[in-house]
C-alpha positions, -999 to +999 in steps of 0.1 A: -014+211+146-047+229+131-051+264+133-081+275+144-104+296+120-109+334+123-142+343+145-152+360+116-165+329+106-172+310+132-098-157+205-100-183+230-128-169+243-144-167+211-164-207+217-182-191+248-190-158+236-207-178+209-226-202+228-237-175+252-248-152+226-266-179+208-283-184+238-295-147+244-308-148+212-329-178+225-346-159+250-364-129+259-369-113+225-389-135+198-411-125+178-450-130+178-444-152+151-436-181+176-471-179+189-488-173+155-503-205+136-469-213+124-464-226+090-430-240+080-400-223+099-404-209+135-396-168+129-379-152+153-382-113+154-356-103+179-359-067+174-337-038+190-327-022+171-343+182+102-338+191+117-323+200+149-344+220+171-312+238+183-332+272+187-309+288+218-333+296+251-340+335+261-320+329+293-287+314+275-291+342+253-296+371+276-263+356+303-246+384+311-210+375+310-172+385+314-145+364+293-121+398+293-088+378+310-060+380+308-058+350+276-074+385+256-092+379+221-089+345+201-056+341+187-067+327+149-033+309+150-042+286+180-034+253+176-047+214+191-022+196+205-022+157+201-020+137+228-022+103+243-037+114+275-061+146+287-045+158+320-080+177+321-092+142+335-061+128+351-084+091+364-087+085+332-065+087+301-092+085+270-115+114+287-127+135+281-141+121+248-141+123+219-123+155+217-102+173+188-066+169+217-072+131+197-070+144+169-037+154+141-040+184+111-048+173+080-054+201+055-065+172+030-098+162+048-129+180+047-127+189+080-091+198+088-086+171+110-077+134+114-088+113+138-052+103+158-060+074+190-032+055+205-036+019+214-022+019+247-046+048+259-077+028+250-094-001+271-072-034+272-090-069+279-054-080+270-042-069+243-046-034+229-070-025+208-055-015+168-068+021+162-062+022+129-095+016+110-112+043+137-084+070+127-093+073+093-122+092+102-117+126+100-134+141+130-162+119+158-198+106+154-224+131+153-242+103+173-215+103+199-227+111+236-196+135+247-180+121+279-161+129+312-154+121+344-158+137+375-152+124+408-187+109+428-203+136+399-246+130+411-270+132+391-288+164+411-297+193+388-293+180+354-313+179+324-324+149+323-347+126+296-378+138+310-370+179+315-346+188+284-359+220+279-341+226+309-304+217+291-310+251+271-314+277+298-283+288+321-297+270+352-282+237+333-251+225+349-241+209+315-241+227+279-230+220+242-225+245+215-222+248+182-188+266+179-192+287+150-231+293+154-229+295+194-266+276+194-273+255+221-276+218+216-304+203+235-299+172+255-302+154+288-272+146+310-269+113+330-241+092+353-233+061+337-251+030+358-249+006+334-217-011+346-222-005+383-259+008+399-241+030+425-208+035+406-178+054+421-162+056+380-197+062+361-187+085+331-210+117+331-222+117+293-241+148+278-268+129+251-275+155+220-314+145+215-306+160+183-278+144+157-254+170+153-243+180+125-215+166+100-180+188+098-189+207+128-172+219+157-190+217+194-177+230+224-187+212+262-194+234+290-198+215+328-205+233+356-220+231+391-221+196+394-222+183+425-211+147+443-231+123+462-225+148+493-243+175+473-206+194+470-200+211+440-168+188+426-138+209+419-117+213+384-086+196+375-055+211+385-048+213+345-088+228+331-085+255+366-053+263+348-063+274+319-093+284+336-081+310+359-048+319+338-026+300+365+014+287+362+013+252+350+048+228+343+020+205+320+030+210+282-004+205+269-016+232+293+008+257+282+001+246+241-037+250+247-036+287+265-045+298+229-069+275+221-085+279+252-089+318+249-109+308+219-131+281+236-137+304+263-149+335+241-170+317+221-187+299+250-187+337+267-207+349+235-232+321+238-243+331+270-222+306+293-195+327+317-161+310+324-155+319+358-178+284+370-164+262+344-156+226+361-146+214+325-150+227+286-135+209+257-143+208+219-147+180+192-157+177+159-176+157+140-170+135+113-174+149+075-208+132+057-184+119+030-168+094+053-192+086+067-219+080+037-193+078+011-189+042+008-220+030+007-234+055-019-206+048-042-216+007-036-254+017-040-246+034-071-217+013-087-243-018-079-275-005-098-255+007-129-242-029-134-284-030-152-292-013-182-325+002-173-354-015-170-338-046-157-328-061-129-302-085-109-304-124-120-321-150-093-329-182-091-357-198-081-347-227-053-383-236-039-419-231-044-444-238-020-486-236-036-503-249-005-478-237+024-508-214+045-538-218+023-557-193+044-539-167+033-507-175+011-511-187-023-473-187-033-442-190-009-411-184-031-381-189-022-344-180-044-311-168-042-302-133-060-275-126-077-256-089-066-226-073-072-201-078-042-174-054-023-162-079+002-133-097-002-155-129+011-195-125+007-199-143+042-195-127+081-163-112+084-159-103+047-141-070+048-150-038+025-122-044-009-107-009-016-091+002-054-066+026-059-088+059-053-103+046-017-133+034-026-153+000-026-141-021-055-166-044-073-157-078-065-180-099-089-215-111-080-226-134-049-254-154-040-280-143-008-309-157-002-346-144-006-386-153+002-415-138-013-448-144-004-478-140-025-513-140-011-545-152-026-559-115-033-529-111-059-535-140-078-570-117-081-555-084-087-515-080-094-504-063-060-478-039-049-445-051-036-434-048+002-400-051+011-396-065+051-363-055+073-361-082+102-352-080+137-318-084+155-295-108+146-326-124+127-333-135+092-360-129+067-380-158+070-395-138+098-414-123+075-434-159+072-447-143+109-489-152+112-498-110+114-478-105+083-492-125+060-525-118+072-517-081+063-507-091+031-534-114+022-564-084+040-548-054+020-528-070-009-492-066-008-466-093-022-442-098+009-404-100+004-364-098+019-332-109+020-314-112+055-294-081+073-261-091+059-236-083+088-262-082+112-284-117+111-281-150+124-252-161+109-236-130+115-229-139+158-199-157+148-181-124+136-199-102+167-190-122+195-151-123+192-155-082+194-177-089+227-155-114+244-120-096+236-130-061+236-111-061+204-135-024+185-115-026+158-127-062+147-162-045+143-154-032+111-161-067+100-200-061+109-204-029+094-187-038+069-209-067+059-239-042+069-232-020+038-232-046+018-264-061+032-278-027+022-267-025-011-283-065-013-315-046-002-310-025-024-304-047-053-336-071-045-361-044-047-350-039-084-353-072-088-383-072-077-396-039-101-382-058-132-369-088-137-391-110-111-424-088-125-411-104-162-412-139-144-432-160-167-448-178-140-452-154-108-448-116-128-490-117-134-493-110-098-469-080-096-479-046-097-443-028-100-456+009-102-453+007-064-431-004-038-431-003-003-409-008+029-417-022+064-389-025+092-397-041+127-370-032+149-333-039+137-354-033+105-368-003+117-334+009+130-314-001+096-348+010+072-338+044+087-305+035+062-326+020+034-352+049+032-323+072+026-307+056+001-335+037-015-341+048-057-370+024-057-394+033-025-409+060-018-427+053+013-418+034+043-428+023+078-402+022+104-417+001+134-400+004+169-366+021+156-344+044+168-311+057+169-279+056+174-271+023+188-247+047+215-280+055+229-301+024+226-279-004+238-274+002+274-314+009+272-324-026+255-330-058+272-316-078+245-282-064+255-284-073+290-267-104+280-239-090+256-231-070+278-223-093+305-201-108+279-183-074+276-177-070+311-160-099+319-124-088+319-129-053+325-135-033+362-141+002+349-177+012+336-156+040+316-138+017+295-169+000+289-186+033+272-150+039+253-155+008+236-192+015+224-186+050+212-155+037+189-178+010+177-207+038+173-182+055+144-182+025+128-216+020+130-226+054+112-214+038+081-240+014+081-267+026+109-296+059+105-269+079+124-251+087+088-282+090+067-316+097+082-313+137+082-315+127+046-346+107+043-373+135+035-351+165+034-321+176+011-319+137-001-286+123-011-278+130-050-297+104-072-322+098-047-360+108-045-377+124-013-394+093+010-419+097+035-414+078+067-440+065+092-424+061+126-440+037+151-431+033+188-448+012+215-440+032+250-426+015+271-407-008+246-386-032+269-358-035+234-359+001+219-360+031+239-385+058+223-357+081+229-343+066+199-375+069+181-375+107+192-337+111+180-346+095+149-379+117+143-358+152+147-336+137+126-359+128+096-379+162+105-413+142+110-446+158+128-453+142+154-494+127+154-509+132+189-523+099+200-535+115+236-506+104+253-480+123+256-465+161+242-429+153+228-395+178+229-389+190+196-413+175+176-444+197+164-478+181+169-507+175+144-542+165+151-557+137+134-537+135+100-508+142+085-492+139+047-457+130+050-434+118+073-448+114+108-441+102+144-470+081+159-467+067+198-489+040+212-493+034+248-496+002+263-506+016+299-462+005+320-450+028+343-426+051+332-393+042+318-362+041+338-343+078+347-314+067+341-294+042+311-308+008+323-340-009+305-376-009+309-386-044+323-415-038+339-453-056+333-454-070+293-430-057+268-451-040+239-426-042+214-442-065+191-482-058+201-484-026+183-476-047+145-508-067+161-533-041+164-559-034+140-554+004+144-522+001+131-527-017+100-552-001+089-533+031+091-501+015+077-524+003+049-538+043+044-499+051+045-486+035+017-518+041-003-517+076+001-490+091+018-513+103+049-509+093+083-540+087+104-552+087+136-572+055+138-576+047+175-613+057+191-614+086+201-581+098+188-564+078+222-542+049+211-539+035+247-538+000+253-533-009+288-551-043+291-523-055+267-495-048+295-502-073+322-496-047+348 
């Protein structure tokens, strides 16, 4: 057990999981690229994929409240229990979650606990899931949407998407804190429908519209929330326990009386009185070393394997002179040459670990590249732009019709690698942990992902040094600039690659957000995974356990773990990057929720278009230097209340790439570092794009 601080301080599934989820990448989600003059391959673009503005409301502040029980003051030797099962939610044995009761002591780790889950108390699709790999964390996701459940719990008075301001005054039924700070954490509540529309076990999930911070403690407070009979739904035989200092024969009820006196204070000194309470519970999140850790150490181990000014090797498979003549003079295509920490290069290679912990260099592999040079370089030696594809994609995308007009108009040689651990080849590895429900076999993704983001990494030195020497295509090179561009799953993961990045400065981020926790359930494109991950299960709870274990293996890989770092306080050995952040309202395959998690998170301004004001975010008129926010409107309704998708009229996720006011500005971007409002008359509103 921890003590608590002083308050001084504060598999034969697996053939038709793949067929089907070949199949919904088929459908619904290509790119424009398909519709473009197509040259060569047909693209496909299937694209889902600081600080906190935590400042505590006037009304929690001024709460008048009483927390002098009989527990008395915080006992600074109170200790978490560890348990299987929370009787605070006796329906359902992981809830509420995450939560520090699933948690053990350990002094060793930066945040005094150990991540401690049983198999048999997680969801089985027969057979249990192997904790393992999720209890090496040591503490939760500070993506992580905390969970409970409450009987019938409605949806009447909560803070939802479109009123959180209200989620940081008292009249909020549901509240976070920080525990040692007592700040408020804004956020929007909302009954799980995703599994059922009118479900009778739909968890009730608090979304932080902020991302919490790393080795932190929060504190939950629920009350007044009603059922579907507009009663207000009573507490747990075990929480009123503790609550109202009543006899209980429960163990865990008796071990927590101290800790409880200290959750109870501290939520008493931020303005939220006990006597109400239907639930409270703490968590904390993970430290930034385990979650960041790996990668950096890959990142850096990868790029000292060159003695400066050079680059990886690569090999030149293909060229292609008269492949688009309108606008593309060279296609190239290669394999590079980078240092590997998988104990196989291909899907399901696993992270290789020496005798400290970390990633062990493994040798070199082979992935594959394109670059594409257009006619106005073989005039004047252009700038390099590195392209981030779309879900389960690859980066021949980037052969899409509006891109290499860009190129060819503004002058920018066009190049990638694939996603490793999230690309085409990659569904063979994904859809086991979709048909067997088996979490723990998504390490294998994120994994690979890290590694796809140290290839990144690796092929935009290339491109600075070794492929500017090449005696055939260096002339047309200008390596004193690089620059990124992410559609999508490249938007999402450049939020990764623009933290970490040593070689780019600037970057665009087109239709991102994060964390996946947020966006799937919200994204057409997993309509169809998902139905994959139902079959099996009846309970919309388990459903929600099994994408917040694979959201703590996802911050290893996904913005969750590294945005907060993209402009401010960078990582050690990395420069400052600006970020422009792109979102088409009303995007059928990313929520702008994500977009607007993702903005707080990278601390951008957000440009005002004429559409819309924004939680959070502070507005500028017509231009800003640095990183900035930028919303286009494409004139849909608006976007479903609760954690289903937009599907109405056209889906604008790939029309705003298309527009003319947006390359133009992406092109003054990378340029110059300032954002501009291009649209007439400072609106960016589209609506005769929507088919409404």
């Amino acid at each position: 057990m921890q003590r608590l601080p002083r308050l001084a301080y504060s598999t034969f599934l697996f053939p038709l999981a793949s067929l089907a989820l070949v199949a919904a990448t088929s459908t619904g989600c290509a790119d424009d690229s398909g519709n473009d003059d197509e040259v060569g391959e047909t693209s496909q673009d299937t694209e889902t994929s600081t600080d906190s503005d935590t400042e505590t409301s006037t009304d929690a502040e001024t709460t008048d409240t009483d927390s002098s029980t009989t527990t008395g003051e915080p006992d600074p030797a109170a200790e978490w229990p560890t348990l299987d099962c929370d009787p605070l939610v006796p329906d359902y044995c992981a809830f509420p979650f995450p939560s520090n009761v699933f948690t053990s002591d350990d002094a060793d780790s930066p945040t005094g606990r150990r991540v401690a889950l049983v198999g048999s108390s997680l969801p089985n699709k027969g057979a249990e899931i192997v904790p393992d790999v999720f209890n090496r964390a040591d503490g939760f996701s500070p993506g992580q949407a905390p969970m409970t459940y409450m009987p019938n719990a409605a949806n009447t008075g909560l803070a939802r998407w479109d009123n959180i301001e209200l989620s940081m005054t008292e009249d909020s039924p549901t509240v976070m804190i920080n525990a040692e700070t007592g700040e408020w954490v804004p956020h929007f509540a909302e009954v799980d429908v995703s599994f059922d529309a009118d479900p009778e076990d739909g968890a009730l999930m608090l979304r932080p519209v902020v991302r919490l911070d790393d080795a932190t403690r929060y504190i939950v407070a629920i009350r007044n929330v009603e059922n579907d009979d507009g009663e207000v739904i009573p507490p747990t035989e075990a929480f009123l326990a503790l609550r109202d200092v009543l006899d209980s024969d429960d163990e865990s009820v008796e071990a927590r009386r101290p800790l409880y006196a200290d959750i109870f204070q501290r939520l008493g000194d931020a303005g939220v009185p006990r006597d109400d309470l239907q639930i409270a519970w703490d968590f904390t999140t993970a430290s930034e070393q385990h979650n960041t850790g790996d990668l950096l150490h890959m990142r850096d181990d990868a790029l000292g394997q060159y003695p400066e000014g050079e680059g990886p090797s690569y090999t030149i498979t293909n060229v292609d002179s008269d492949w688009e003549p309108d606008n593309i003079a060279f296609r190239i295509q290669g394999v590079i040459e980078v240092p590997l920490y998988l104990d196989d290069p291909g899907p399901g290679g696993l992270i290789v670990r020496g005798d400290d912990g970390m990633p062990e260099y493994q040798g070199t592999a082979e992935y594959g590249f394109t670059i594409l040079i257009p006619h106005s370089a073989v005039d004047t030696p252009a700038p390099v732009l590195q392209y981030g594809h779309g879900l389960l994609g690859g980066h021949t995308e980037l052969q899409s019709g509006h891109l290499r007009s860009f190129i060819n108009e503004y002058n920018y040689i066009l190049f990638g690698t694939d996603w490793a651990g999230m690309a085409t080849e990659d569904i063979a590895s994904i859809a086991p942990v979709l048909a067997t429900g088996s979490a723990e076999q998504f390490q294998a993704v994120t994994d690979r992902l890290q590694q796809g983001l140290v290839n990144f990494v690796a092929l935009t030195r290339m491109m600075k040094t070794s492929m500017a020497e090449d005696p055939d295509y260096g002339q047309y090179i200008d390596p004193s600039a690089a620059y990124y561009l992410g559609i999508s799953q490249g938007g999402i993961f450049g939020g990764t690659f623009m933290a970490i990045s040593q070689d780019i400065e600037r970057g665009c981020l087109g239709v991102p957000g994060q964390p996946y926790n947020l966006l799937l359930n919200r994204s057409v494109d997993f309509t169809q995974y998902f139905d994959i991950l139902k079959q099996g299960y009846t309970d919309g709870r388990d459903l929600q356990i099994i994408l917040a274990l694979m959201q703590m293996l996802w911050d290893h890989a996904e913005p969750t773990g590294y945005s907060h770092r993209v402009t401010n306080d960078p990582f050690p050995n990395t420069p400052a990057h600006d970020v422009l952040i792109r979102a088409a309202v009303g995007d059928h395959q990313v929520t702008n929720l994500g977009a607007h998690l993702m903005s707080r998170a990278v601390g951008a301004a957000h440009l005002d278009t004429g559409i819309r004001d924004l939680y959070g975010l502070d507005p500028v008129m017509m231009e800003n230097t640095g990183s900035t926010y930028v919303e286009y409107d494409f004139g849909l309704p608006p976007d479903p209340i609760d954690n289903l998708p937009q599907e109405a009229c056209n889906d604008p996720h790939g029309e705003l790439r298309k527009l003319e006011e947006a390359r133009l500005q992406l092109d003054t971007f990378f340029q110059t570092g300032v954002v501009t409002n291009t649209c007439t008359d400072g609106v960016c509103s589209f609506p005769e794009l929507s088919g409404c």
